[in-house]
C-alpha positions in Angstrom: 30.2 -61.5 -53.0 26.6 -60.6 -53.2 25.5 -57.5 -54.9 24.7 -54.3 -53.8 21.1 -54.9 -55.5 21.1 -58.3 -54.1 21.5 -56.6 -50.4 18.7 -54.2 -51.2 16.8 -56.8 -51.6 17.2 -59.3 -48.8 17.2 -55.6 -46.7 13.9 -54.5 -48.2 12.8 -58.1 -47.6 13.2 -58.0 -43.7 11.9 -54.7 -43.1 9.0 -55.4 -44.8 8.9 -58.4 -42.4 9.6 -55.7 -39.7 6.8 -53.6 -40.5 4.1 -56.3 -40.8 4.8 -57.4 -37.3 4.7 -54.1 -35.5 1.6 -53.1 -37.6 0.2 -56.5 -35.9 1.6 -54.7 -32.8 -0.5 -51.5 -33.3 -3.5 -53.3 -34.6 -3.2 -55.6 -31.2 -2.5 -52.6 -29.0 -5.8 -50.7 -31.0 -8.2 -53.6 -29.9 -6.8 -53.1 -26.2 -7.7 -49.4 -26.5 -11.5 -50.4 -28.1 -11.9 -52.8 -25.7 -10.9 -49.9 -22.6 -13.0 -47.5 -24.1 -16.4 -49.9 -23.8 -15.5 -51.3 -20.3 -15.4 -47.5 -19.1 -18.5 -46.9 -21.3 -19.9 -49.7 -19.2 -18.8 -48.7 -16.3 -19.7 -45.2 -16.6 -23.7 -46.2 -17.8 -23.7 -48.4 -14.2 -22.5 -45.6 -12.1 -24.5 -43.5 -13.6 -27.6 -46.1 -12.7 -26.8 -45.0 -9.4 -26.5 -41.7 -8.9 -29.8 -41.5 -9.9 
C-alpha cells in the first residue's frame, strides 16, 4: 500500500498538471480578448472615418 507521502505526491503531481493546462486556458482565452479589443479599435477608427 502506497504511502500517504507517496499519494501527496502523485496528487501534487496532477494538479500541477491541472494548473498548467488551465493557465494555457486563460492565456488562450487572454489573446482572444487582445485580439477583440483591436478589431473594435479597428472598427471604431473606420466608423469614425465616416462620420466625418
Amino acid at each position: 500500500m502506497p504511502s500517504v507521502i507517496a499519494l501527496l505526491e502523485v496528487r501534487e503531481a496532477r494538479a500541477r498538471e491541472d494548473l498548467e493546462s488551465w493557465l494555457e486556458v486563460l492565456r488562450e482565452a487572454e489573446q482572444c480578448v487582445q485580439d477583440a479589443r483591436e478589431r473594435v479599435s479597428a472598427a471604431a477608427t473606420r466608423s469614425a472615418r465616416w462620420v466625418r
